[in-house]
Legacy VTK file of the C-alpha trace (Angstrom):
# vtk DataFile Version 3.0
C-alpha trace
ASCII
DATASET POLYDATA
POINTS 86 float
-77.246 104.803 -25.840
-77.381 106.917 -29.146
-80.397 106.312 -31.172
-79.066 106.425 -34.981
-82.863 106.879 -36.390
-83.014 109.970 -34.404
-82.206 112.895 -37.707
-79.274 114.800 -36.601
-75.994 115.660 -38.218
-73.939 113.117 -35.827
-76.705 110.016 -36.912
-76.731 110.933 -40.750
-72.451 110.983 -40.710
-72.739 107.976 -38.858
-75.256 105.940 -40.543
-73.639 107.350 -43.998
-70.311 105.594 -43.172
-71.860 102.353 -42.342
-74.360 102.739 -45.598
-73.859 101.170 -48.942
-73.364 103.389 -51.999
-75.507 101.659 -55.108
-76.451 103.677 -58.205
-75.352 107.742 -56.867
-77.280 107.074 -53.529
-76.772 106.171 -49.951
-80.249 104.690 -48.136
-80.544 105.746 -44.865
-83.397 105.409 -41.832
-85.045 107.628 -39.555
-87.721 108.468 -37.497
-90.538 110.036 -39.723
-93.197 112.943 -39.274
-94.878 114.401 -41.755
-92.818 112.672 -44.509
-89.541 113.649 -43.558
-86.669 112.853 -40.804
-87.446 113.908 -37.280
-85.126 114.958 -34.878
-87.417 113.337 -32.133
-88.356 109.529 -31.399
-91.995 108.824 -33.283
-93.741 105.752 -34.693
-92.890 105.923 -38.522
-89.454 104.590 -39.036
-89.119 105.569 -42.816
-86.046 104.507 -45.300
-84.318 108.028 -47.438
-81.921 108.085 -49.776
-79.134 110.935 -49.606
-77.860 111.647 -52.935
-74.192 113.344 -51.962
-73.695 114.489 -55.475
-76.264 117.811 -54.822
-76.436 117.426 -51.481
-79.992 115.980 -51.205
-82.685 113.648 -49.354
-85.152 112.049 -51.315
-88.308 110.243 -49.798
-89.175 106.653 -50.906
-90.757 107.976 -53.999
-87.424 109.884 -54.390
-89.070 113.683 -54.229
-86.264 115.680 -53.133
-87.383 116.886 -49.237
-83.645 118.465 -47.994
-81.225 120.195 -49.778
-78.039 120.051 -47.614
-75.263 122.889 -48.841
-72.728 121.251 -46.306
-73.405 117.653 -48.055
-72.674 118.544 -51.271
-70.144 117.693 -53.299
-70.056 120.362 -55.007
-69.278 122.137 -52.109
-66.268 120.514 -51.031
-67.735 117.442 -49.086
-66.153 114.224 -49.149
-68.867 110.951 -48.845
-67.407 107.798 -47.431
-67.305 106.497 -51.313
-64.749 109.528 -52.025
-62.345 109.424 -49.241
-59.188 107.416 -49.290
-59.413 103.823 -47.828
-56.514 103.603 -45.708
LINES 1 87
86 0 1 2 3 4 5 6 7 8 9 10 11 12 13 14 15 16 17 18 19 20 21 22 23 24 25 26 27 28 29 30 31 32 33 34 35 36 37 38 39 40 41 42 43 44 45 46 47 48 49 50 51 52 53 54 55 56 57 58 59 60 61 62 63 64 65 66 67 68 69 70 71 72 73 74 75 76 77 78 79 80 81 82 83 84 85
């Protein structure tokens, strides 16, 4: 069984398809250390939100933690919100 809090790049495209898109932002979960997603099982569950228009977690006080050239828009990637609904 695939653990989707685990950080990785399958989990974020996966939980980022299932995640609602409200005010420029997608809110996502994962296992936490130090403040920010870990690719490893933990205690600290912690909610981010992924900002696709610059590419970039934010923490739960929304301090940018990730920048993410291959998630930005900018830079040719297409969010769930942008793609064509078939």
């Amino acid at each position: 069984m695939n653990d989707l809090l685990i950080f990785n790049d399958e989990n974020f495209l996966t939980q980022l398809d299932s995640a609602e898109y409200v005010g420029g932002r997608y809110k996502l979960r994962f296992y936490a250390e130090n403040g920010r997603p870990s690719s490893a099982p933990t205690e600290d569950v912690e909610t981010y939100y992924f900002y696709p228009s610059g590419g970039t977690i934010r923490d739960k006080e929304y301090n940018i933690i990730e920048y993410f050239p291959k998630y930005d828009t900018y830079r040719g990637f297409k969010p769930p919100h942008m793609q064509e609904k078939k």
